[in-house]
VMD Tcl script that builds the backbone (N, CA, C; Angstrom):
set m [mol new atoms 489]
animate dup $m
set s [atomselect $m all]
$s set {name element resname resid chain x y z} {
  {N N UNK 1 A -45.953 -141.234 -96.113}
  {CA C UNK 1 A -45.751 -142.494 -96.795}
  {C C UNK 1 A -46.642 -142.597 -98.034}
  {N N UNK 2 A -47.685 -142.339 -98.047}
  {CA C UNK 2 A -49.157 -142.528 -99.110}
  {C C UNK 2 A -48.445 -141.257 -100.003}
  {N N UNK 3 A -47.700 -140.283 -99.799}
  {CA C UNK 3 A -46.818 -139.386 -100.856}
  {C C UNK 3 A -45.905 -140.307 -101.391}
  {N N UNK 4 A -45.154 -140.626 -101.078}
  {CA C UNK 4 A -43.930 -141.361 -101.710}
  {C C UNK 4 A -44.380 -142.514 -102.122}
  {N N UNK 5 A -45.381 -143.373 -101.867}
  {CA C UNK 5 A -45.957 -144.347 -102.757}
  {C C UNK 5 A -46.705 -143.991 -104.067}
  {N N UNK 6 A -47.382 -142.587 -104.050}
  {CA C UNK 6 A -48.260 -141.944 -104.899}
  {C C UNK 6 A -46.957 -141.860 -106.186}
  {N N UNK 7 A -45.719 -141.408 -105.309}
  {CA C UNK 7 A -44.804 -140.489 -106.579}
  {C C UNK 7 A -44.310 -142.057 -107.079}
  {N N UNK 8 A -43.479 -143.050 -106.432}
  {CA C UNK 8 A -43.328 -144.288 -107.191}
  {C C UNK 8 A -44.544 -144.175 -107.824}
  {N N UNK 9 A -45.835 -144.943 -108.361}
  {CA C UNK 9 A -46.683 -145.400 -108.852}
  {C C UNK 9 A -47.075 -144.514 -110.367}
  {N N UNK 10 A -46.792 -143.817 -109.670}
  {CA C UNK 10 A -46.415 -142.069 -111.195}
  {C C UNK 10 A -45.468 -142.391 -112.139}
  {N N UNK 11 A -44.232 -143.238 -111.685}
  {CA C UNK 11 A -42.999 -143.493 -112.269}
  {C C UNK 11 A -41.976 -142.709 -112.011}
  {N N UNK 12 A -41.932 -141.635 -111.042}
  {CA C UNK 12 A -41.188 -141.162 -110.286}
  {C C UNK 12 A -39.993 -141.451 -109.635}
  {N N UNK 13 A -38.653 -141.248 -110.026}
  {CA C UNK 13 A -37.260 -142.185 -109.741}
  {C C UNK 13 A -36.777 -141.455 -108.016}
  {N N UNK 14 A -36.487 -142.657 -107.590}
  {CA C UNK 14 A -35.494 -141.789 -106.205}
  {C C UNK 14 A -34.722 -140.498 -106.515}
  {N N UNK 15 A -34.176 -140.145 -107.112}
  {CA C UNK 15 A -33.721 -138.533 -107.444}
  {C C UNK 15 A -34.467 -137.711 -107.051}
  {N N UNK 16 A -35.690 -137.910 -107.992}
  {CA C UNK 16 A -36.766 -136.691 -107.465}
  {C C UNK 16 A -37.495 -136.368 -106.494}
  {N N UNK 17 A -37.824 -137.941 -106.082}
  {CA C UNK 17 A -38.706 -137.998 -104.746}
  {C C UNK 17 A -37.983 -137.458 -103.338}
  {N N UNK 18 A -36.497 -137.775 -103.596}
  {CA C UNK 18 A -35.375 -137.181 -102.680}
  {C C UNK 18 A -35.117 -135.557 -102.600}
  {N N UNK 19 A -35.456 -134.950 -103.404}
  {CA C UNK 19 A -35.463 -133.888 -104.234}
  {C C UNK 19 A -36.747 -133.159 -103.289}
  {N N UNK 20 A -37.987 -133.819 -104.031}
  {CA C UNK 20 A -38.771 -133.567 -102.960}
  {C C UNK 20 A -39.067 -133.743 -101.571}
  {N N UNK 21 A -38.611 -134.367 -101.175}
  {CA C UNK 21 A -37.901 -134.220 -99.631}
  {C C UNK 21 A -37.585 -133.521 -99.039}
  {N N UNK 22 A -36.468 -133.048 -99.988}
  {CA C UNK 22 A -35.878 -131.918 -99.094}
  {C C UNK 22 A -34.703 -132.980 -98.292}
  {N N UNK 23 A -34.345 -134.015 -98.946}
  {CA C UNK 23 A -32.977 -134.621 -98.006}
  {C C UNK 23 A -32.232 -134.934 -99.203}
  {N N UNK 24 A -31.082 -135.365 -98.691}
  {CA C UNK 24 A -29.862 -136.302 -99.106}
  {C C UNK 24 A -30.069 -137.692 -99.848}
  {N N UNK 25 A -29.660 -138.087 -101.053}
  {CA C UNK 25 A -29.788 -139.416 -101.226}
  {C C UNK 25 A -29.210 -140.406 -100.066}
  {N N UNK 26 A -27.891 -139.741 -98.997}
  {CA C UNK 26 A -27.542 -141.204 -98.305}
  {C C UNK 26 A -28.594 -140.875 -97.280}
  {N N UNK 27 A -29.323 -140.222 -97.079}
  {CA C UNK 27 A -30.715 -139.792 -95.856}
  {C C UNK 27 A -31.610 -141.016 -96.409}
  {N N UNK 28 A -31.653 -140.855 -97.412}
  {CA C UNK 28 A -32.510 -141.608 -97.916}
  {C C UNK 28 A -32.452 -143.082 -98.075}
  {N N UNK 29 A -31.729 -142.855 -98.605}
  {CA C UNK 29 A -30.776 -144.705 -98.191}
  {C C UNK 29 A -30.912 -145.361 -96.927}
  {N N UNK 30 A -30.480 -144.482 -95.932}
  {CA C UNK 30 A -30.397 -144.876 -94.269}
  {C C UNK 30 A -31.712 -144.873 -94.471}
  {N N UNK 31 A -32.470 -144.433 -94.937}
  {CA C UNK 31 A -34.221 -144.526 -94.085}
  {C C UNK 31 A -34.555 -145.614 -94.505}
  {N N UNK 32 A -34.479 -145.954 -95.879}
  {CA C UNK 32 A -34.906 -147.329 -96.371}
  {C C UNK 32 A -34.086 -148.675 -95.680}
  {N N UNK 33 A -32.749 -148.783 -94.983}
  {CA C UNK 33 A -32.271 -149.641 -94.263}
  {C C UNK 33 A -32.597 -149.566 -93.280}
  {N N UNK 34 A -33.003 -148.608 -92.605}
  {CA C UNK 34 A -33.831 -148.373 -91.408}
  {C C UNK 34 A -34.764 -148.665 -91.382}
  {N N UNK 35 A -35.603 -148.613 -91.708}
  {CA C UNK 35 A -37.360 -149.009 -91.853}
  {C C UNK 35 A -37.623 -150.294 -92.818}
  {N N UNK 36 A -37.983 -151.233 -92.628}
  {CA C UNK 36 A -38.157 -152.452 -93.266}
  {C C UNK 36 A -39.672 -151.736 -94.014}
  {N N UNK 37 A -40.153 -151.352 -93.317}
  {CA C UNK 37 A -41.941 -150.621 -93.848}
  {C C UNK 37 A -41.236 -149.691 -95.335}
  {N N UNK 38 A -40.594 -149.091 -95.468}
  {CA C UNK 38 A -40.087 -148.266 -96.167}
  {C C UNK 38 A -39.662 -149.287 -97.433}
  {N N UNK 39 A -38.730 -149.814 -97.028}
  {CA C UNK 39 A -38.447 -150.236 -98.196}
  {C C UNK 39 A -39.611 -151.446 -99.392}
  {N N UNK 40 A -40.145 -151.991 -98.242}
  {CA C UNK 40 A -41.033 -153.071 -98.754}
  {C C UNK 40 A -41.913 -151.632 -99.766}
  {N N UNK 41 A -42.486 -151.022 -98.866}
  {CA C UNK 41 A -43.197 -149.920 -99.815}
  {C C UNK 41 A -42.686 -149.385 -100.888}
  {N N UNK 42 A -40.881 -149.089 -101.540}
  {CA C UNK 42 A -40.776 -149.032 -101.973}
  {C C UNK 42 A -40.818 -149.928 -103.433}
  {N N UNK 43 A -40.227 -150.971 -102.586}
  {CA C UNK 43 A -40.415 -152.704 -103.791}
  {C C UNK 43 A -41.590 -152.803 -104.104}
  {N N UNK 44 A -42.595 -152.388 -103.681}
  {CA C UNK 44 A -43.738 -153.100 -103.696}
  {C C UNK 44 A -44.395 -151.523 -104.884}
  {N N UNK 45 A -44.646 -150.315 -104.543}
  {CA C UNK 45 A -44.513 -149.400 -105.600}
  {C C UNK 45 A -43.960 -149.394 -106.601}
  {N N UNK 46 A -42.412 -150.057 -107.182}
  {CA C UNK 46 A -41.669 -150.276 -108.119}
  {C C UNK 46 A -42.260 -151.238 -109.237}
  {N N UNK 47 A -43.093 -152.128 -108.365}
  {CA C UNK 47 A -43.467 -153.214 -109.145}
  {C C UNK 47 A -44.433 -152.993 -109.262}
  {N N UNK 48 A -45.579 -152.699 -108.970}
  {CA C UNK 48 A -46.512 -151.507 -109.461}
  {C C UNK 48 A -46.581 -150.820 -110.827}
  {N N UNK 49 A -45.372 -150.270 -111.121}
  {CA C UNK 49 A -45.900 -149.597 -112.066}
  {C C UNK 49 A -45.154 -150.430 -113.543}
  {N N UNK 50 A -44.295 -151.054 -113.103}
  {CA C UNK 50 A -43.418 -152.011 -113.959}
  {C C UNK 50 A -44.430 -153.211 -114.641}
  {N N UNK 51 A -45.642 -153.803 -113.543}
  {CA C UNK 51 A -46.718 -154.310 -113.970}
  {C C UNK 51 A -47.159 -153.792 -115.053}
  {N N UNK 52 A -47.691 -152.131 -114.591}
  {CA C UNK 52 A -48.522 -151.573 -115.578}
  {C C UNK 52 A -47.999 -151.305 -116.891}
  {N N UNK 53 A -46.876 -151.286 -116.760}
  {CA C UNK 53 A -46.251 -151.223 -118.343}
  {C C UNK 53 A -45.664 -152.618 -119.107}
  {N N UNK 54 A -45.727 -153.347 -118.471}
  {CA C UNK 54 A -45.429 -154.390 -119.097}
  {C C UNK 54 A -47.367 -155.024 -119.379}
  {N N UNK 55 A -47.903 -154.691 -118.804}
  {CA C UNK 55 A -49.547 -155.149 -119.389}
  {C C UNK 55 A -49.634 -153.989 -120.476}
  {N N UNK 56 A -49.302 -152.848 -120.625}
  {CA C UNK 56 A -49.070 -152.016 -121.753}
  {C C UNK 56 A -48.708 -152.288 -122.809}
  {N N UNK 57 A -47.319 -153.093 -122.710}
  {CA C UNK 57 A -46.654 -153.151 -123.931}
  {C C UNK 57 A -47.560 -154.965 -124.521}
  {N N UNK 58 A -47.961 -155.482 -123.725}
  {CA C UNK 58 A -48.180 -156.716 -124.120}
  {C C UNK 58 A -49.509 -156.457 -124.835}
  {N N UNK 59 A -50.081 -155.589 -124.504}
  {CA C UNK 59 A -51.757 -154.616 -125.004}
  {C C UNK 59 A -51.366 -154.239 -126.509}
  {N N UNK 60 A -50.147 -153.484 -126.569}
  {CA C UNK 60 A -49.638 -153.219 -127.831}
  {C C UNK 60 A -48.978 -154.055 -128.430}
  {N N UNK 61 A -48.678 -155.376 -128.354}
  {CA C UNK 61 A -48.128 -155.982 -129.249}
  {C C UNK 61 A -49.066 -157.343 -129.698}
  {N N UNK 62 A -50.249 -157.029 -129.028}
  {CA C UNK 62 A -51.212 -158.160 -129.336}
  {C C UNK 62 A -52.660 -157.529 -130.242}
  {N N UNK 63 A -52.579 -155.952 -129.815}
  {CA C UNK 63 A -53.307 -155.222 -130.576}
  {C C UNK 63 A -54.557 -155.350 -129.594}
  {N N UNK 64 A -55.681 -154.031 -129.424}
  {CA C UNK 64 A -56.368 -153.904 -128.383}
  {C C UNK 64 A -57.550 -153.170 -129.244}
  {N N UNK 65 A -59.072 -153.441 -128.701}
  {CA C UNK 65 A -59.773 -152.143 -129.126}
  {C C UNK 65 A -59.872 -151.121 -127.693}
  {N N UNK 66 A -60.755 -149.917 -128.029}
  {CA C UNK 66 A -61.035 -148.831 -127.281}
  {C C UNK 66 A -62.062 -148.573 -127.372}
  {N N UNK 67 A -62.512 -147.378 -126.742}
  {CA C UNK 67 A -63.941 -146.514 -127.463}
  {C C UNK 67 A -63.189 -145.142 -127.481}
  {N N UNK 68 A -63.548 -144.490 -128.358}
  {CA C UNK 68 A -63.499 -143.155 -128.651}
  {C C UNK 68 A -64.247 -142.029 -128.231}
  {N N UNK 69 A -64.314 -141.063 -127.521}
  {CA C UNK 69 A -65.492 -140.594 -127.555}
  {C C UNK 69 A -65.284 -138.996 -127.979}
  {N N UNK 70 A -66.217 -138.507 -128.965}
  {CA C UNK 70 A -66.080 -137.064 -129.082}
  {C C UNK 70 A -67.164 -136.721 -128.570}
  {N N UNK 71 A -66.829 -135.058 -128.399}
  {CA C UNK 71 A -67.616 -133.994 -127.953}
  {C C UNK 71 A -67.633 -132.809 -128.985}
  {N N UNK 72 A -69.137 -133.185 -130.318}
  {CA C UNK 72 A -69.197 -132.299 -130.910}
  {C C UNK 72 A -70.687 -130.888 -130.806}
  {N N UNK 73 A -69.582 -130.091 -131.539}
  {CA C UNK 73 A -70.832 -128.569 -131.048}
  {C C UNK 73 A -70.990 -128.525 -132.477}
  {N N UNK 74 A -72.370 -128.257 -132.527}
  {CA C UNK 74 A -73.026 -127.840 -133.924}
  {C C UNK 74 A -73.762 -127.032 -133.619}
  {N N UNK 75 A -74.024 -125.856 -134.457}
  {CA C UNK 75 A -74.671 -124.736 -134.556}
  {C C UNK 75 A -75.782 -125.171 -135.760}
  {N N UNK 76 A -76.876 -124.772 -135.208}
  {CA C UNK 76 A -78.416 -125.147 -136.342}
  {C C UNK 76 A -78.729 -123.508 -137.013}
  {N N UNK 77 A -79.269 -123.621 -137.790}
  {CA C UNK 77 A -79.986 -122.536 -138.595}
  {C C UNK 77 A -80.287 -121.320 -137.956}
  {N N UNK 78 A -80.490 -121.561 -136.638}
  {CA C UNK 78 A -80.736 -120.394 -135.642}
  {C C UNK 78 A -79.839 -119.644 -135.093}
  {N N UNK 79 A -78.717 -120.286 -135.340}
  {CA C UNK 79 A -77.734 -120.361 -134.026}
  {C C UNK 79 A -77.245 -120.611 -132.628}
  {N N UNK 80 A -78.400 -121.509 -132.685}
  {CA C UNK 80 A -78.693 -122.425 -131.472}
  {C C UNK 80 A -77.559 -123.577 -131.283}
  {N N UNK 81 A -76.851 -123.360 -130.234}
  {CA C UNK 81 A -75.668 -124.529 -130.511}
  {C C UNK 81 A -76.038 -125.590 -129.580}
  {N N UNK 82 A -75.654 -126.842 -130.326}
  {CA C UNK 82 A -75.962 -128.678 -129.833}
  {C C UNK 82 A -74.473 -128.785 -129.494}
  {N N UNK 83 A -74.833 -129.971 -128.357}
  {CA C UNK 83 A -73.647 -130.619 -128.023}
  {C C UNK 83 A -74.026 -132.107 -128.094}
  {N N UNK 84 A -73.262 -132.573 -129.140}
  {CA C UNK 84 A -73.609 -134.281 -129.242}
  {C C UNK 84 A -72.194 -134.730 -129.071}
  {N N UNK 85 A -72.297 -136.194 -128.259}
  {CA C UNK 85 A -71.237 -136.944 -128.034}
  {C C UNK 85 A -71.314 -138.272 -128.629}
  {N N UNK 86 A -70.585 -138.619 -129.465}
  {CA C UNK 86 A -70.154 -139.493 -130.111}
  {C C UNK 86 A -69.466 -140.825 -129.773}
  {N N UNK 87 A -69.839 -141.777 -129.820}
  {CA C UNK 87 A -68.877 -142.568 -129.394}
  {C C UNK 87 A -68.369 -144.101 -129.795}
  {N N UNK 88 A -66.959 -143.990 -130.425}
  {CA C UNK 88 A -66.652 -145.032 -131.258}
  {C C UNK 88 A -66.016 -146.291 -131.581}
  {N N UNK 89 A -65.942 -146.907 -131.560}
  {CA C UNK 89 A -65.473 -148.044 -131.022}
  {C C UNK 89 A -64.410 -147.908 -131.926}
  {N N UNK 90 A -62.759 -148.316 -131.725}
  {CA C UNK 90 A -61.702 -148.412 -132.272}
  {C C UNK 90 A -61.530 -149.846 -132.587}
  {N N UNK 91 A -59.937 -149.391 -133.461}
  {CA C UNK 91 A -58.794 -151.331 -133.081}
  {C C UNK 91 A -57.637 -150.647 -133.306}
  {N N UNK 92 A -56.763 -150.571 -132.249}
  {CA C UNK 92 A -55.355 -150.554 -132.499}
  {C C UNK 92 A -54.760 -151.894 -132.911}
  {N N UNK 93 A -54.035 -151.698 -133.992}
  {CA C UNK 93 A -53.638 -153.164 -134.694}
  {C C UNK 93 A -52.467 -153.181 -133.370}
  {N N UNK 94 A -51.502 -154.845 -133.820}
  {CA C UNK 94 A -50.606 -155.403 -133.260}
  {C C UNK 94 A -49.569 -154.459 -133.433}
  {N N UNK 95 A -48.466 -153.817 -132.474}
  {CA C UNK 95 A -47.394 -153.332 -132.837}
  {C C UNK 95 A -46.059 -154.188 -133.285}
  {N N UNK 96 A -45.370 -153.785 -134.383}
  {CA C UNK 96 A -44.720 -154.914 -134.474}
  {C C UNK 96 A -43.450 -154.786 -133.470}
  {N N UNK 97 A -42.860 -153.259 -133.574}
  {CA C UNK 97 A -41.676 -153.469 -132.414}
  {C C UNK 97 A -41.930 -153.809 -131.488}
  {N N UNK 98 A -43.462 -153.657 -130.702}
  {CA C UNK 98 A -44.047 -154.092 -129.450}
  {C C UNK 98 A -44.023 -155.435 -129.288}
  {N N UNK 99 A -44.190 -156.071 -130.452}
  {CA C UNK 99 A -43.751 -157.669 -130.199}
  {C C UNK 99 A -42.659 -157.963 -130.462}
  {N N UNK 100 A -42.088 -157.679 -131.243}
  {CA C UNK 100 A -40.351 -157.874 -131.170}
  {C C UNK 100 A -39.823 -157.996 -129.394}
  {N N UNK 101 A -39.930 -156.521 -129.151}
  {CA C UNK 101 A -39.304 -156.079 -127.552}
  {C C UNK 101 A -39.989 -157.147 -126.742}
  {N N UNK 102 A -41.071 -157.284 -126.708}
  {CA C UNK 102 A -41.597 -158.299 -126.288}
  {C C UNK 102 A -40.711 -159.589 -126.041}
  {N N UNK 103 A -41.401 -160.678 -127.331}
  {CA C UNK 103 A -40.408 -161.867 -127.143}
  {C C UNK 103 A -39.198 -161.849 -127.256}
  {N N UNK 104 A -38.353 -160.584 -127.485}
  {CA C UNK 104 A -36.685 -160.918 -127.161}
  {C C UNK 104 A -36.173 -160.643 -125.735}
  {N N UNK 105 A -37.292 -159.855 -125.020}
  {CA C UNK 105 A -36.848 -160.253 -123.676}
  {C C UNK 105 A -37.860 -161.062 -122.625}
  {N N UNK 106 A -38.717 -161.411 -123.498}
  {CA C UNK 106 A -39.512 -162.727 -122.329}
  {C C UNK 106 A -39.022 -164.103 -122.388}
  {N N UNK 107 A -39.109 -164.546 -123.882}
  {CA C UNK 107 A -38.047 -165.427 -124.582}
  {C C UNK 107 A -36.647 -165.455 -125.606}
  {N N UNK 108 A -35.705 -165.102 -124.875}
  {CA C UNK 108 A -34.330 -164.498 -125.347}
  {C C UNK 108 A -33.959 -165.834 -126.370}
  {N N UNK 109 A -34.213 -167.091 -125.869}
  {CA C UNK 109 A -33.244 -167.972 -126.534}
  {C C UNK 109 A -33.818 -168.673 -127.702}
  {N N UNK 110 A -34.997 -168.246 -128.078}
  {CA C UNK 110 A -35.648 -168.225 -129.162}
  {C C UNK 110 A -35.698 -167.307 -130.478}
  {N N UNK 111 A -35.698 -165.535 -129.640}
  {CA C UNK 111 A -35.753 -164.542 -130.294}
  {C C UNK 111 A -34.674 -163.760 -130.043}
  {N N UNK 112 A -33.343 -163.835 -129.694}
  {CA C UNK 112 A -32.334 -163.060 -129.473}
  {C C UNK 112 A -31.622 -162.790 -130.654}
  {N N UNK 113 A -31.312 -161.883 -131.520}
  {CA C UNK 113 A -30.962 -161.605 -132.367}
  {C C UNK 113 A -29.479 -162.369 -132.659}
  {N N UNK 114 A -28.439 -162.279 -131.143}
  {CA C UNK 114 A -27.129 -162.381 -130.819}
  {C C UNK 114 A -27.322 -163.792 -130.960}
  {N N UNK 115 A -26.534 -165.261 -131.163}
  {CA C UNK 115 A -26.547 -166.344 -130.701}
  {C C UNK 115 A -24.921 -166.736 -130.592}
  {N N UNK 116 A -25.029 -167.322 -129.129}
  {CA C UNK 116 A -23.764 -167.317 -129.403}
  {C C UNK 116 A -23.701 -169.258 -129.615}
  {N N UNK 117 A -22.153 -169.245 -129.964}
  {CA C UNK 117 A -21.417 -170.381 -130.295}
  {C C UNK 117 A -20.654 -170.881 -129.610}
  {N N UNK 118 A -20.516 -171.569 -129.225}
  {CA C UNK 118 A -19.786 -172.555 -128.267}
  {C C UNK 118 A -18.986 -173.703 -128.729}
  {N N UNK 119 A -17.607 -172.713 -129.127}
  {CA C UNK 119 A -17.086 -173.723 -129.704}
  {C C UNK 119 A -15.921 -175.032 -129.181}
  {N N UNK 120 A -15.773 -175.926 -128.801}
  {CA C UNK 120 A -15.026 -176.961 -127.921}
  {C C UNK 120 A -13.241 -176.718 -128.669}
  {N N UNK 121 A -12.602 -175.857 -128.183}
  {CA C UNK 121 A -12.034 -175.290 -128.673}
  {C C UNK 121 A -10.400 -176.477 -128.459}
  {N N UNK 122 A -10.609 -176.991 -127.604}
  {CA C UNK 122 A -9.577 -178.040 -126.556}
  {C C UNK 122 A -9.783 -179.320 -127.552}
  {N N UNK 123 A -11.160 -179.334 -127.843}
  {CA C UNK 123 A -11.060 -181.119 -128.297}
  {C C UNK 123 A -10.946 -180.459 -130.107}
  {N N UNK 124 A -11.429 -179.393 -130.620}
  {CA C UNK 124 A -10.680 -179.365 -132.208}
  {C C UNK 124 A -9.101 -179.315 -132.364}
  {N N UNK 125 A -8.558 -178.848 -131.128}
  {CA C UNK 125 A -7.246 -178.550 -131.128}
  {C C UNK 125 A -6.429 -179.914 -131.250}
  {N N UNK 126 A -7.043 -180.557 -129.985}
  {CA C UNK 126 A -6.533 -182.310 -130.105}
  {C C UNK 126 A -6.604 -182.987 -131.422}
  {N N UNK 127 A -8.100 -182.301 -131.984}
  {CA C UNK 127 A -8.143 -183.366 -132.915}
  {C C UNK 127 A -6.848 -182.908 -134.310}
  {N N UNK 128 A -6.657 -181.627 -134.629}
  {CA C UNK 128 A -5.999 -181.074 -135.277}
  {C C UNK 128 A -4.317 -181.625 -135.124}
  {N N UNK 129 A -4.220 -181.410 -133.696}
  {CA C UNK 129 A -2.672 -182.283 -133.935}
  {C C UNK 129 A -2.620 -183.812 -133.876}
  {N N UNK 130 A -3.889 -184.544 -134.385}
  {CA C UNK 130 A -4.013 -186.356 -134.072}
  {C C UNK 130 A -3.734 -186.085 -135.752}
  {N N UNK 131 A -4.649 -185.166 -136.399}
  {CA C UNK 131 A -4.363 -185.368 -138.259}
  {C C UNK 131 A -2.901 -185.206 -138.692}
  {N N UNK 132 A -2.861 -184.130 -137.469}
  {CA C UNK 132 A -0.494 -183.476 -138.100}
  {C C UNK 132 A -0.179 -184.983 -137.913}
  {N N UNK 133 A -0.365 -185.267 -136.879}
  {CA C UNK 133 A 0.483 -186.624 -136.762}
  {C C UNK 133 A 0.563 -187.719 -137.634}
  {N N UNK 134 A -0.786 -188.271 -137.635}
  {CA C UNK 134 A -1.209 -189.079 -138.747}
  {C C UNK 134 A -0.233 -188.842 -140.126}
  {N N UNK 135 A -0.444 -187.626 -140.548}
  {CA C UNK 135 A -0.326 -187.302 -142.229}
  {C C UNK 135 A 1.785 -187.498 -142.131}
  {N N UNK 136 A 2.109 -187.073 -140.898}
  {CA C UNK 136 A 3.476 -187.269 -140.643}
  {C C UNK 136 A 3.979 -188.523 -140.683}
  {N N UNK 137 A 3.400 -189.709 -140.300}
  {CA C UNK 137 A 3.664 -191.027 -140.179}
  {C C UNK 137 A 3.461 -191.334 -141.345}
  {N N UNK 138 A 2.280 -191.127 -142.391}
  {CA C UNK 138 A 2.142 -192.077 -143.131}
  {C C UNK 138 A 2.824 -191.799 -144.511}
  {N N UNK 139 A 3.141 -193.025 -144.791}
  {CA C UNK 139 A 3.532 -193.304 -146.211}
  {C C UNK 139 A 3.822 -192.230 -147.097}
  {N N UNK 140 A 2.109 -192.369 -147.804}
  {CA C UNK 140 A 1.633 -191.682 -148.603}
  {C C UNK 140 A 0.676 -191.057 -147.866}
  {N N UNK 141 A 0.552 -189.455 -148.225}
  {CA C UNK 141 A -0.517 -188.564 -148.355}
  {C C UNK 141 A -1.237 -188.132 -149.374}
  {N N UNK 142 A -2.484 -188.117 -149.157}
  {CA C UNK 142 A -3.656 -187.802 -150.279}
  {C C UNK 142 A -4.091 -186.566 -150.260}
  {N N UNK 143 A -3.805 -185.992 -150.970}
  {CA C UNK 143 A -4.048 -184.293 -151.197}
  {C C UNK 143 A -4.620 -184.546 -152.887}
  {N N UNK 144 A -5.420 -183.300 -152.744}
  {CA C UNK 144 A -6.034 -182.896 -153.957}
  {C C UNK 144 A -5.180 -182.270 -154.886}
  {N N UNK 145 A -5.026 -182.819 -156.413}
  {CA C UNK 145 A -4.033 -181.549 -157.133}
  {C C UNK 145 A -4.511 -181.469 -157.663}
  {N N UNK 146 A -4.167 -180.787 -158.998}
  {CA C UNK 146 A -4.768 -180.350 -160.445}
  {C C UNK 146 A -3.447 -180.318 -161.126}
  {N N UNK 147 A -3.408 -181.165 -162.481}
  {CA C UNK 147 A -2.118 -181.913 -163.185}
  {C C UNK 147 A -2.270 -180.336 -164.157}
  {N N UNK 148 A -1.019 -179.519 -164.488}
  {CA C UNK 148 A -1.281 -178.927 -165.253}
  {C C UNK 148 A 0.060 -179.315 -166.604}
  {N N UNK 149 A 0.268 -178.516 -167.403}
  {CA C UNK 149 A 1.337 -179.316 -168.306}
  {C C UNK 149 A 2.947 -178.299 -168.037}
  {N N UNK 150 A 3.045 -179.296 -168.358}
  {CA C UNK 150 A 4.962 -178.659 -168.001}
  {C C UNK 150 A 5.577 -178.289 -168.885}
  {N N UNK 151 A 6.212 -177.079 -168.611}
  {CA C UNK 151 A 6.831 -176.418 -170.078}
  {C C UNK 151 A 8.494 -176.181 -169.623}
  {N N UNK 152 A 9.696 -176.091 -170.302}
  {CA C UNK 152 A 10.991 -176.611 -170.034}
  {C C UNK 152 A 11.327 -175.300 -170.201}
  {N N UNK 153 A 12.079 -174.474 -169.521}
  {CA C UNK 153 A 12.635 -172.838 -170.090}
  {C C UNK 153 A 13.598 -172.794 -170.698}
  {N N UNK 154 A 14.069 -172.530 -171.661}
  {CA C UNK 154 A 15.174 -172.396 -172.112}
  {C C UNK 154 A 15.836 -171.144 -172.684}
  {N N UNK 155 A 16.697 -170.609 -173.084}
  {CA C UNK 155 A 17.629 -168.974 -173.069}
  {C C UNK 155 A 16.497 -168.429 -173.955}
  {N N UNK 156 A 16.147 -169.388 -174.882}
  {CA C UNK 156 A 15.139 -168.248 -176.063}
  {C C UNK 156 A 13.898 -168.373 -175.805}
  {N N UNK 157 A 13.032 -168.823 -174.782}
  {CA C UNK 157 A 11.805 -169.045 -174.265}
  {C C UNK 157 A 11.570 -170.312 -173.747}
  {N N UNK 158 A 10.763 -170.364 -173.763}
  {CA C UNK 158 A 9.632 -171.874 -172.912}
  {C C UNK 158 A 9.737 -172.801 -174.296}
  {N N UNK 159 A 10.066 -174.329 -174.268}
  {CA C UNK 159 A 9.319 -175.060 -174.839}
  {C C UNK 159 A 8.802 -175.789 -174.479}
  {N N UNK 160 A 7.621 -176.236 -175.545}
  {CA C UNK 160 A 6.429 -177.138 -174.918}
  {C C UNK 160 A 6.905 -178.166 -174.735}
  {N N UNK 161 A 6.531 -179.498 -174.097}
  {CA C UNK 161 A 7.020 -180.686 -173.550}
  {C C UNK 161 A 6.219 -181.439 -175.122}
  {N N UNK 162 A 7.202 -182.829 -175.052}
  {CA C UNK 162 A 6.205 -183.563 -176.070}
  {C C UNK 162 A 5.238 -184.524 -175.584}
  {N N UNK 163 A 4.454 -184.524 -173.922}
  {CA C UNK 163 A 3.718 -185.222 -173.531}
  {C C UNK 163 A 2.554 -185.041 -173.805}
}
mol reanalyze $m
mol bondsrecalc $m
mol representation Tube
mol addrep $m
């Protein structure tokens, strides 16, 4: 058991761990419906490491320091070689895709690229045949024109109107 929790926590997918087994994925299946211990161990390993990467990515999109440390060899005049260790304090800046990925899937309906529309498709329709109707009944209709000038055709061309 402390194996197959080790390999989840690694990031290790059921394929492989089955693999390493030495069984069957439906072996494997039956064991986890079989054993309530099994499976909880599995859920409980899954989320494990899903933690650790989601405190990862939130590390990288908020920006983190470190320390650095080297291990340098220097050779002196003699040829006497030193070993000095160094050690440096970093800053990884903010990542920006790291925050992108971030708030578009912690807060989708803020940062979702997609938005959808919801359009009341039943009550524009109603309202569309209340205007046919309307404009059918009445009188007069008001439409927009543009007056342009009128020209009369005749066998040897167009003449102009005298308005």
């Amino acid at each position: 058991m402390a194996e197959i929790q080790q390999w989840f926590q690694e990031g290790v997918d059921s394929g492989v761990i089955v693999k390493n087994l030495g069984i069957a994925p439906a072996t494997w299946y039956e064991y986890i419906d079989k054993h309530p211990m099994l499976a909880e161990l599995v859920k409980w390993s899954k989320a494990v490491i899903i933690s650790r990467v989601e405190t990862s990515l939130l590390k990288a999109a908020t920006g983190y320091s470190y320390d650095e440390i080297k291990t340098i060899i220097e050779e002196d005049k003699n040829g006497k070689k030193k070993t000095r260790i160094e050690k440096v304090n970093r800053y990884m800046p903010p990542n920006p895709t790291a925050m992108i990925f971030y708030l578009k899937n912690r807060a989708p309906n803020e940062w979702n690229d997609r938005r959808e529309i919801i359009i009341d498709t039943k009550a524009a329709e109603l309202e569309r045949k209340q205007l046919f109707l309307d404009m059918i009944e009445a009188d007069v209709i008001e439409a927009e024109y543009e007056a342009i000038e009128e020209s009369n055709y005749t066998e040897d061309g167009f003449e102009e109107s005298d308005a």
